[in-house]
C-alpha positions as CSV (number, residue, x, y, z in Angstrom):
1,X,51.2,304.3,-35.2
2,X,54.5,304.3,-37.0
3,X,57.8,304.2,-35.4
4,X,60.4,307.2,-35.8
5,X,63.3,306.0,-38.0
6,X,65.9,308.4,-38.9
7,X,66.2,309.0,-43.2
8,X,69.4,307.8,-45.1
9,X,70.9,309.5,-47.9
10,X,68.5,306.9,-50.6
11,X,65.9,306.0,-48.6
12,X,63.6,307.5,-46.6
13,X,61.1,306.0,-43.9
14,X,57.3,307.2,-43.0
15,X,57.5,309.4,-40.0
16,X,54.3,310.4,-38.6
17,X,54.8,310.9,-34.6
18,X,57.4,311.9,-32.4
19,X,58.0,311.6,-28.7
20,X,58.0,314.7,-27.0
21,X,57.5,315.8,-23.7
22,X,54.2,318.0,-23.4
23,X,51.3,319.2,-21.6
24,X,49.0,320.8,-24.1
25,X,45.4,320.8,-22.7
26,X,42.5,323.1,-22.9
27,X,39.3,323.3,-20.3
28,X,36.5,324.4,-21.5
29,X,33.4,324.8,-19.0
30,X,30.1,323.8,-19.4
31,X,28.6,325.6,-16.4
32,X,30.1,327.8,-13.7
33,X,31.7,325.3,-11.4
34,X,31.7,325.7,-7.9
35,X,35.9,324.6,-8.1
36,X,38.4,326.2,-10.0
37,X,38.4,324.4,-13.1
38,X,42.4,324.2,-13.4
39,X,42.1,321.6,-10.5
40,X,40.2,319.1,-13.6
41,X,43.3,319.7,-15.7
42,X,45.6,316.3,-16.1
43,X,49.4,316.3,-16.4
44,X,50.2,314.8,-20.0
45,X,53.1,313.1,-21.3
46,X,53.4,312.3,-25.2
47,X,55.7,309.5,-25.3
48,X,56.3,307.5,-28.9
49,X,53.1,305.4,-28.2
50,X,50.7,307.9,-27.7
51,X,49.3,309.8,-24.9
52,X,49.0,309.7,-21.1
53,X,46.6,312.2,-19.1
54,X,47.2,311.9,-14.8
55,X,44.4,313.4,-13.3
56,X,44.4,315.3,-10.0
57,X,42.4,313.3,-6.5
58,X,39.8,315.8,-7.1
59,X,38.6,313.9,-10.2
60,X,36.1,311.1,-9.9
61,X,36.1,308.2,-12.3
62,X,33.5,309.3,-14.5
63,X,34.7,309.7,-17.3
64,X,33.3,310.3,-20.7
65,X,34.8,311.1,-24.5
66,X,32.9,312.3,-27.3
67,X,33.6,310.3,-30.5
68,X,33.6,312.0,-34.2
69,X,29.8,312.1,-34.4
70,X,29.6,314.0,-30.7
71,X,28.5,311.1,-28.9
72,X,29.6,310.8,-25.1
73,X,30.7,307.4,-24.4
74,X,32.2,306.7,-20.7
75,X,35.3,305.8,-21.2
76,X,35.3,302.5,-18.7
77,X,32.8,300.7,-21.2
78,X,34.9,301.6,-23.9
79,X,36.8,298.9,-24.0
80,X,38.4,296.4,-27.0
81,X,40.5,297.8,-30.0
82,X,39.3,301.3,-30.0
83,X,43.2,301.9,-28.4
84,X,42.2,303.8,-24.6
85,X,42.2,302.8,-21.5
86,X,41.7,304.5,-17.8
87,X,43.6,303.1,-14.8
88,X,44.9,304.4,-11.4
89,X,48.1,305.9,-10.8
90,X,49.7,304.6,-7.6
91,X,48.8,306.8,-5.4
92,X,45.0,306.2,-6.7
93,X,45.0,309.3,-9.2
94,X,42.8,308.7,-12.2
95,X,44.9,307.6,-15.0
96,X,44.0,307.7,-19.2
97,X,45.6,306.5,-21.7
98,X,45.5,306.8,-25.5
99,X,47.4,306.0,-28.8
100,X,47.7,308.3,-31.9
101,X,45.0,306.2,-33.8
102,X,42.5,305.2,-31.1
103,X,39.0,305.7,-32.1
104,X,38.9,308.8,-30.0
105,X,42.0,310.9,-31.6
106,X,41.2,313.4,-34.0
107,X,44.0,315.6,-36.4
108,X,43.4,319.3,-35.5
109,X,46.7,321.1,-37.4
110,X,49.7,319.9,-36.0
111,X,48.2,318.0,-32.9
112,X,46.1,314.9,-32.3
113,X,43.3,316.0,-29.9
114,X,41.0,313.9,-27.3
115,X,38.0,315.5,-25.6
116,X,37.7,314.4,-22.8
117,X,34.5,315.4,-20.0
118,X,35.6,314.9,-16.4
119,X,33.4,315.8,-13.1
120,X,35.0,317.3,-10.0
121,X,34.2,315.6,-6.5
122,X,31.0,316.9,-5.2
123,X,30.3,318.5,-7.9
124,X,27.3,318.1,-10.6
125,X,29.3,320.1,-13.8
126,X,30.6,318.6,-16.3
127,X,34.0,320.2,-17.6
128,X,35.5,319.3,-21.0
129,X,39.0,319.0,-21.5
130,X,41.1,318.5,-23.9
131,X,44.1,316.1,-24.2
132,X,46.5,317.1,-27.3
133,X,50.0,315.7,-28.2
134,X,52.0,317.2,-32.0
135,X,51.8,315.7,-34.5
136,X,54.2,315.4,-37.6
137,X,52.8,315.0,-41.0
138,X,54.3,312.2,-43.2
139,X,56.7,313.0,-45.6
140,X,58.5,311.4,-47.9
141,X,61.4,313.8,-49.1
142,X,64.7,313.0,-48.9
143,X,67.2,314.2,-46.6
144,X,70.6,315.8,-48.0
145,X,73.8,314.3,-48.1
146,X,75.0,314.1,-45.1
147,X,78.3,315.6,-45.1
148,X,80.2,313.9,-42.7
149,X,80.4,309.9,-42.4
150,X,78.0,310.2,-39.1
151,X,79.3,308.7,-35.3
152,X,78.0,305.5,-33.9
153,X,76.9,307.6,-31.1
154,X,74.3,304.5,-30.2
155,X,75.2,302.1,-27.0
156,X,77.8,300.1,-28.7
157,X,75.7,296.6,-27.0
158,X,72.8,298.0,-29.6
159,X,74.9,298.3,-32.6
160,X,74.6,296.0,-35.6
161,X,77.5,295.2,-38.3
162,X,76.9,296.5,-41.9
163,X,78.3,295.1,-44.9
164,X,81.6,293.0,-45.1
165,X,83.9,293.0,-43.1
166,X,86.8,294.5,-44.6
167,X,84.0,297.6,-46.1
168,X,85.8,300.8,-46.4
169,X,84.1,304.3,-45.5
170,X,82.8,305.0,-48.6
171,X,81.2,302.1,-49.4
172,X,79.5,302.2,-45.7
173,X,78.4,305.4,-46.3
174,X,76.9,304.1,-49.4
175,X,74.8,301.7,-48.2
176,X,73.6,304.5,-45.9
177,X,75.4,303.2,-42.5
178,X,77.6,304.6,-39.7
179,X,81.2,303.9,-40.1
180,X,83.4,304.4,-36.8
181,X,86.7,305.7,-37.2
182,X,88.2,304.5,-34.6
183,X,86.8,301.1,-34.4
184,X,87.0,300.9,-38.8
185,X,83.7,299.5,-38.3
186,X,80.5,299.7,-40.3
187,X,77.2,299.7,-38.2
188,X,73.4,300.0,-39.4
189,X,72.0,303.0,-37.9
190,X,69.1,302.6,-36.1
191,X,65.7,303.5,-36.5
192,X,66.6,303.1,-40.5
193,X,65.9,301.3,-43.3
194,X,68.7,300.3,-45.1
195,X,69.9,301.0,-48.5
196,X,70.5,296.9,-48.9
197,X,67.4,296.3,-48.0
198,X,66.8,295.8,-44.2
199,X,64.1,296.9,-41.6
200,X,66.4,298.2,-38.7
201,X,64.6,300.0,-35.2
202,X,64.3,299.4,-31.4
203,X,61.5,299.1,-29.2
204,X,62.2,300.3,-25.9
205,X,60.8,299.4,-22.6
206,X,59.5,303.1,-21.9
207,X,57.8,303.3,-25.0
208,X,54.6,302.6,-23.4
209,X,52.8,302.4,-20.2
210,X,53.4,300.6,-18.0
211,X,56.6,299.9,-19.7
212,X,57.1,296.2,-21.3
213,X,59.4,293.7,-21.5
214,X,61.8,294.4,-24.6
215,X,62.6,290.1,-24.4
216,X,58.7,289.4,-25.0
217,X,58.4,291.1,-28.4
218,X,58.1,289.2,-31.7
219,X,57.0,290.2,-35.4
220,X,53.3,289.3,-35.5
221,X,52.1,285.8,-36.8
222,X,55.8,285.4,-37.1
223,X,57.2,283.7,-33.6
224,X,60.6,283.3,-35.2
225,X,61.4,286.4,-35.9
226,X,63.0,287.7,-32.2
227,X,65.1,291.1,-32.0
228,X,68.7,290.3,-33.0
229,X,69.5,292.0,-29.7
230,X,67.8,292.6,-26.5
231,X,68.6,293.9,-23.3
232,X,66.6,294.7,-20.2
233,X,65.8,298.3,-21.8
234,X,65.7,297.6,-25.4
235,X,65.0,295.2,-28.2
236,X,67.1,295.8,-31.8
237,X,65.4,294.2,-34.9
238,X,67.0,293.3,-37.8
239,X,65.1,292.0,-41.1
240,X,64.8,292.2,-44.5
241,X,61.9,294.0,-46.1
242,X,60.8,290.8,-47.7
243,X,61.2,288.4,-44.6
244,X,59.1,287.7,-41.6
245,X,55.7,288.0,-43.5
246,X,56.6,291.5,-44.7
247,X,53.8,293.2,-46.8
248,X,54.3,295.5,-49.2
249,X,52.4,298.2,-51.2
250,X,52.4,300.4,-54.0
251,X,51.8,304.6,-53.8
252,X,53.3,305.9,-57.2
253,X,56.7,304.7,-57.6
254,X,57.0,304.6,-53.9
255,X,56.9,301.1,-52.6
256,X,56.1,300.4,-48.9
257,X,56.7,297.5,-46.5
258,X,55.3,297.0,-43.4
259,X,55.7,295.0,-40.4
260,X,54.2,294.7,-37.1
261,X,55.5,294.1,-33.6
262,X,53.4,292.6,-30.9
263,X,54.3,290.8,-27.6
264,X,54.3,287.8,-27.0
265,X,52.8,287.1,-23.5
266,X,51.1,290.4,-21.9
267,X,51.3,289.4,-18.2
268,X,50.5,292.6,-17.1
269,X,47.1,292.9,-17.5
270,X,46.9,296.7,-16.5
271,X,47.2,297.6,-20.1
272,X,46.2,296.3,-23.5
273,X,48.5,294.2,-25.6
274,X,51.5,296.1,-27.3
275,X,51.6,296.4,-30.6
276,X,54.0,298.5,-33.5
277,X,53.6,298.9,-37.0
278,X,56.5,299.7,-38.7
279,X,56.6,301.1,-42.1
280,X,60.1,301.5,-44.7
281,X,59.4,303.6,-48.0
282,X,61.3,303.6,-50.4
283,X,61.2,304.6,-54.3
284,X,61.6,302.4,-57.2
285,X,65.0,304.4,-58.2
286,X,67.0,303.2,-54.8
287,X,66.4,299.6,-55.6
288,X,68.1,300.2,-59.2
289,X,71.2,302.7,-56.9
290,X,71.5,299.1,-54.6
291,X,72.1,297.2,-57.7
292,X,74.3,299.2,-59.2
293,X,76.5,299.8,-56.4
294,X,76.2,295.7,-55.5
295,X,77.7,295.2,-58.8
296,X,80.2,297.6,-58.8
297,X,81.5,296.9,-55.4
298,X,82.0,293.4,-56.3
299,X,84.1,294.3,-59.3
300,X,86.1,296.9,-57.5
301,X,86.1,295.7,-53.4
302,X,86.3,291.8,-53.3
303,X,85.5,290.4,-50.1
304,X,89.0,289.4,-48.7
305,X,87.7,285.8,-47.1
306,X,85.8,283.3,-49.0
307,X,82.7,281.9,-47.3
308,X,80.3,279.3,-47.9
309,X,77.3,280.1,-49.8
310,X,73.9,280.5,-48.6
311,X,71.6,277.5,-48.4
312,X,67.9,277.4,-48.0
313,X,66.3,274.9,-46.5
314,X,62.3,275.3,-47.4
315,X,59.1,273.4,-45.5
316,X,56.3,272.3,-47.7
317,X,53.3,271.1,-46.9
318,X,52.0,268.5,-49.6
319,X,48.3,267.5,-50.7
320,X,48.8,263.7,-50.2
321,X,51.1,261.0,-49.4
322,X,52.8,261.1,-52.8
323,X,54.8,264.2,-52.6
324,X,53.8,265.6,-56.1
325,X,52.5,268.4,-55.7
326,X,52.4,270.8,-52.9
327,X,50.0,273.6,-51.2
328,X,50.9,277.0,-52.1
329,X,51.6,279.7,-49.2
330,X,48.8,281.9,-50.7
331,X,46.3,279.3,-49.9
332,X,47.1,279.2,-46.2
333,X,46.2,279.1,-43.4
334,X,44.6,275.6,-44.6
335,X,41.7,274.1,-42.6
336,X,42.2,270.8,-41.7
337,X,39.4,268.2,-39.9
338,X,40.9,266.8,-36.6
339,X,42.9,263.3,-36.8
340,X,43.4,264.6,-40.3
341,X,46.8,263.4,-41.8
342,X,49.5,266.3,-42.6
343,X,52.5,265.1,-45.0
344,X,55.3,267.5,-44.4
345,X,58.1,268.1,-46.6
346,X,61.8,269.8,-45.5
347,X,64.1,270.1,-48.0
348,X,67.2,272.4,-49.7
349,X,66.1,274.7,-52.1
350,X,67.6,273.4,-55.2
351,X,69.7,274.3,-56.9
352,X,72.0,272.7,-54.2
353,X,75.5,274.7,-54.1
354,X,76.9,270.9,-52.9
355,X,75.3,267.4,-53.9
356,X,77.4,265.5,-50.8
357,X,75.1,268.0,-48.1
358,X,72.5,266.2,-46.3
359,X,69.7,267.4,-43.8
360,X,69.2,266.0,-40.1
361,X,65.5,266.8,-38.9
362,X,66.9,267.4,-35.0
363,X,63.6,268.6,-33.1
364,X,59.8,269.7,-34.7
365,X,57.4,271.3,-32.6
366,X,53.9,272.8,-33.0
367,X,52.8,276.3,-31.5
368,X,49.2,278.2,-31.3
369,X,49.1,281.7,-32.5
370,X,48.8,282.5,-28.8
371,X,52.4,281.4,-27.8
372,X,50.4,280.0,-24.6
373,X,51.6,275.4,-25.3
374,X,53.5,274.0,-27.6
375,X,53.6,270.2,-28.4
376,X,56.7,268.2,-29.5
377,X,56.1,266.2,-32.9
378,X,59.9,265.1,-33.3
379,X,62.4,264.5,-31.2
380,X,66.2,264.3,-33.1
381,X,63.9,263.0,-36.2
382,X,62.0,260.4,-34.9
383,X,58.6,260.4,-33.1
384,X,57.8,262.3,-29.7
385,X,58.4,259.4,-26.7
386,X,56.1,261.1,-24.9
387,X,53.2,261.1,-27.7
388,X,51.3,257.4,-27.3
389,X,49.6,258.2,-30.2
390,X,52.8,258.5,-32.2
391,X,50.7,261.0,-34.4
392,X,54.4,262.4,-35.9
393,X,55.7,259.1,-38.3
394,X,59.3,260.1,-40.0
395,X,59.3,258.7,-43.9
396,X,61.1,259.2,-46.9
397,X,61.0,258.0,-50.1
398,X,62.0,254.8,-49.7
399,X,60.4,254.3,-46.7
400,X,63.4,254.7,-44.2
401,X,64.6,257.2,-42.3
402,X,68.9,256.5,-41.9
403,X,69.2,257.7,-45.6
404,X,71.9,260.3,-46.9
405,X,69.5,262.7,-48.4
406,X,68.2,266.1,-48.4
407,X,65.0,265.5,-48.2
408,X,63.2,264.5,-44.8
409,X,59.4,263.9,-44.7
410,X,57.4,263.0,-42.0
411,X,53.5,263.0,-41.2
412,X,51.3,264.2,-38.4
413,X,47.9,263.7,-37.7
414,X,46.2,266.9,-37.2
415,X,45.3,267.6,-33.2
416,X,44.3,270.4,-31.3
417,X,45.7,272.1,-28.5
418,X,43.3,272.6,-25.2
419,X,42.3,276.2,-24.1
420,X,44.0,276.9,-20.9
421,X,40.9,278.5,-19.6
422,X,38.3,276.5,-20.3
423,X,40.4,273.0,-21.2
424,X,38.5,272.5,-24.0
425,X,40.2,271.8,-27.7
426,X,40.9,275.3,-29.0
427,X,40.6,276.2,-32.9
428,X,43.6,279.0,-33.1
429,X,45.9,279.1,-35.4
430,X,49.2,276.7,-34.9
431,X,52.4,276.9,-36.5
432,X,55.4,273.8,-37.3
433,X,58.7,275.0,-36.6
434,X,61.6,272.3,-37.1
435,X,65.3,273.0,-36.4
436,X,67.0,270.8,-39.4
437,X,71.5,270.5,-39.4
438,X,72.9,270.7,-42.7
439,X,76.0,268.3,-42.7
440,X,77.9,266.9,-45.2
441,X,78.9,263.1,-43.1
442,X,76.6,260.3,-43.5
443,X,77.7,259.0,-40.3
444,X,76.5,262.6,-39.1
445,X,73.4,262.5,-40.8
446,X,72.0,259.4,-40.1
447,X,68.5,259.5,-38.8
448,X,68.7,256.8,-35.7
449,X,65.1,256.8,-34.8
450,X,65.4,255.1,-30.7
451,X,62.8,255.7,-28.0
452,X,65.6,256.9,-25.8
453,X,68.6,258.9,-27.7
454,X,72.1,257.1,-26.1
455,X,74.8,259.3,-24.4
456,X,77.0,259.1,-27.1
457,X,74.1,260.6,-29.0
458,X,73.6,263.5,-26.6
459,X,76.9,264.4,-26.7
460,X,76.9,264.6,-30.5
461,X,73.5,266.7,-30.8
462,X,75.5,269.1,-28.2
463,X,78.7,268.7,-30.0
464,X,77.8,269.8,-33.5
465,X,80.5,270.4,-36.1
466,X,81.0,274.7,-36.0
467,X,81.3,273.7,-40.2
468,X,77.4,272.4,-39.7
469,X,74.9,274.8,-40.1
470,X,71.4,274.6,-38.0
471,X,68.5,276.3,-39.3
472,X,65.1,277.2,-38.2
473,X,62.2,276.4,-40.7
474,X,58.4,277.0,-40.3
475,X,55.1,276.1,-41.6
476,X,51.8,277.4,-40.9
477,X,49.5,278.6,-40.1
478,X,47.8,275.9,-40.2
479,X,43.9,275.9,-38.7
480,X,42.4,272.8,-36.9
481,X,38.9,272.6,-37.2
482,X,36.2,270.3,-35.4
483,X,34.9,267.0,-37.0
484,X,31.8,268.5,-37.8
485,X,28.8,266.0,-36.6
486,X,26.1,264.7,-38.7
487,X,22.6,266.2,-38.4
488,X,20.5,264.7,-35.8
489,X,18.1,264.2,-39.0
490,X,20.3,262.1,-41.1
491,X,21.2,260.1,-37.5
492,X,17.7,259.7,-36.8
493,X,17.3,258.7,-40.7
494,X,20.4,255.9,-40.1
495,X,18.9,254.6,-36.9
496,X,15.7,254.0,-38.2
497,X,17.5,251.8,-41.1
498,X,18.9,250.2,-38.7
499,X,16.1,249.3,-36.3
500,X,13.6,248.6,-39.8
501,X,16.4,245.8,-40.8
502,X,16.6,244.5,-37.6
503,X,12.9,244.4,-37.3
504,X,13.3,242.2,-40.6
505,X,15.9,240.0,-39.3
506,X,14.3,239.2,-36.3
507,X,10.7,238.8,-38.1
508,X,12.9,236.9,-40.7
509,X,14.3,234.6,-37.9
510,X,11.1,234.1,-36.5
511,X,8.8,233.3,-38.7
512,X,12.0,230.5,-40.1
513,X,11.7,229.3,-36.2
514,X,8.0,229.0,-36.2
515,X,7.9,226.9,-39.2
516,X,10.2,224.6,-38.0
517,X,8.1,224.0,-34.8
518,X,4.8,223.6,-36.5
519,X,6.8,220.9,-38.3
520,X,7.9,219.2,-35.2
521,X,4.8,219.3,-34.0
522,X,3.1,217.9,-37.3
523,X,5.4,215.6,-37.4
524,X,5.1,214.1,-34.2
525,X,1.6,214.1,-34.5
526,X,1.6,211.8,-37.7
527,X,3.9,209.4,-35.7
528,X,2.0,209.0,-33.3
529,X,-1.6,208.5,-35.5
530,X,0.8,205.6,-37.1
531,X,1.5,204.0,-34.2
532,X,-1.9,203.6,-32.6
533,X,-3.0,202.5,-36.3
């Protein structure tokens, strides 16, 4: 399902459904009930994520949907991705839900249908109805100028700067954002994607049912990427079409990206996990606008404060202890034997914009995919005290670790976190995030590996410089396997070396030890034959 973003003057998003309020529904009867068959019709709600049916009491559980082939399924085995689910209202009314693309949905004009087949209470007849919600078609043609500078009519908590600061109307307008009067502010609008290049939407806790927790959402695969805003109602992403594991597509000179939202830990386990895919579309001319009007604002509207200049810090993963070369991204997630050794690489994307910066590794931990550990492989640089193992060794190039440099490298061996269910070694997915401070002091950026970090070290990690910068950087994913084990033939091949060279040894041994005692014994014979000679 794609989410509803509103269109901007050069861009213009995928829009396929739309929340509205409506109870569109059709009975058709099999045989003459003995009931009146508007007692089997539910009350349904199309919300944003797709469609909710309440039945009346008079309904039992049974029941069934026909799939696209006319197959009847009941619905309470259908279970997994196909995207329904049945439940009980509160007050113990039957309860189904559905979204737009479920296995189920079908596109009949303007409206996504379900048939449904539902049985009255006492009653042998079946009675099909039918669930409907509209649908909007996609379409990608652009919206007119809009011919007034638009309101930031959003909850002002929600809203999310555009531009510079000192960006006038028109070059707000521009980049397709809201510019407030009164406040001579420049906002994103929401539900958008930006001229400069940005993915900008909410989720909202009532976008689903039951509703979810707007703090618990995350871009998928991406654990980093968290809504720039979130209150107890609503989460506000922020991202650029190329960040966060965006992918993008070609149709004609349209070019797509696509994201998709997901929560992190579904606690209620009434429902199935939420997830949102959202879509920007744009064509191949805006990107050519954005430049052009990037370069000309930076001729004709300076930015009226100088700041410092981006840096990238980067984290590599590399094939061996030499640091030469490293694994490319498109070659991950990389599958690595247990106990394995992992050399790890952060560094500033060169060109560096100053050669006196230096990095300071501050904390490195590793997550599953499934959010549900996570395990501490640095602590301010230097190995986990908690890890006996000390699997997580800090090295750099010459072998120390209180060096002015920005380059950090450390090495783990590869573990495996333990299922919580069954507490056995799990093989998911796991990801290395490590938050790195770019300073420009030695004395700040000296690597003091200690068991136990001093006071006067806590307060520094809690006092950083505001001119320090502190950066998130991930790797991953990264997949553990099991040390696979040999075949029980070549074992039984090893162990029969084994026990044939023992066998040799010992017959080797004995046959030296039975010499030596016929020997003796020869020998003591011939003494004796001399003596009584």
């Amino acid at each position: 399902m794609i989410h509803n973003f509103e269109k901007t003057n050069f861009v213009s998003l995928v829009l396929m459904l739309m929340a509205k309020h409506c109870c569109c529904i059709s009975a058709i009867q099999w045989k003459e009930p003995v009931q009146n068959p508007q007692l089997a019709l539910p009350k349904v709600t199309c919300s944003v994520r797709g469609m909710k049916a309440v039945f009346g009491p008079l309904v039992t559980n049974n029941l069934y949907v026909r799939d696209v082939s006319g197959t009847t399924i009941p619905l309470l085995k259908s279970r997994g991705s196909c995207g329904v689910r049945v439940g009980k209202e509160k007050n113990q009314n039957l309860l189904f839900f559905s979204r737009y693309d479920s296995c189920y949905a079908r596109v009949e004009g303007n409206n996504v249908v379900i048939p449904l087949l539902v049985q009255m209470a006492g009653e042998n007849q079946w009675i099909r109805v039918n669930i409907s919600c509209p649908l909007i078609k996609r379409s990608s043609q652009k919206t007119q100028p809009m011919s007034s500078l638009g309101d930031c009519d959003a909850d002002k908590s929600l809203l999310i700067d555009c531009g510079p600061q000192s960006i006038t109307s028109y070059a707000c307008q521009k980049l397709g954002c809201c510019y407030d009067v009164q406040a001579s502010a420049c906002y994103y609008r929401l539900n958008a994607c930006s001229l400069d290049g940005h993915f900008v939407f909410t989720v909202k806790a009532t976008d689903t049912y039951p509703p979810i927790d707007p703090s618990s959402l995350v871009i998928k695969d991406q654990p980093h990427c968290l809504p720039v805003v979130s209150t107890p109602d609503t989460a506000v992403f922020k991202m650029g079409i190329t960040d966060c594991g965006a992918k993008m597509k070609k149709d004609g000179d349209l070019v797509i990206y696509e994201v998709e939202v997901e929560e992190q830990n579904n606690k209620n386990k009434r429902r199935s996990p939420f997830r949102l895919q959202i879509e920007c579309e744009y064509k191949e001319t805006d990107f050519k606008r954005a430049k052009d009007l990037r370069s000309l604002y930076t001729v004709t509207n300076p930015p009226a404060v100088v700041a410092q200049g981006t840096i990238t810090v980067q984290m590599r993963l590399a094939t061996d202890a030499t640091f030469a070369t490293f694994i490319p991204k498109d070659q991950l997630p990389l599958k690595l034997p247990l106990r394995e050794t992992v050399n790890v690489e952060i560094s500033i994307v060169p060109p560096s914009p100053d050669p006196a910066l230096s990095l300071r590794v501050r904390d490195c931990f590793a997550y599953p995919v499934s959010m549900h550990s996570v395990w501490t492989l640095l602590h301010d640089g230097c190995p986990n005290p908690l890890d006996n193992m000390r699997s997580s060794v800090p090295v750099d190039n010459q072998g120390k670790t209180t060096t002015h440099s920005q380059v950090r490298r450390f090495d783990v061996k590869t573990f495996a976190f333990l299922d919580p269910d069954t507490g056995k070694p799990s093989v998911e997915k796991m990801y290395f995030y490590c938050w790195v401070e770019i300073c420009t002091e030695d004395i700040d950026c000296a690597q003091r590996c200690t068991i136990i970090s001093s006071d006067a070290e806590r307060r520094r990690r809690q006092a950083t410089p505001a001119s320090h910068q502190v950066q998130l950087v991930s790797l991953g994913p990264l997949q553990p396997v099991q040390n696979v084990p040999e075949p029980d033939g070549i074992q039984c091949e090893k162990l029969s070396t084994v026990f044939r060279v023992m066998l040799y040894v010992v017959s080797g041994v004995g046959a030296a030890l039975l010499l030596i005692l016929l020997f003796a014994f020869w020998s003591t014979i011939h003494r004796c034959r001399a003596t009584e000679g």
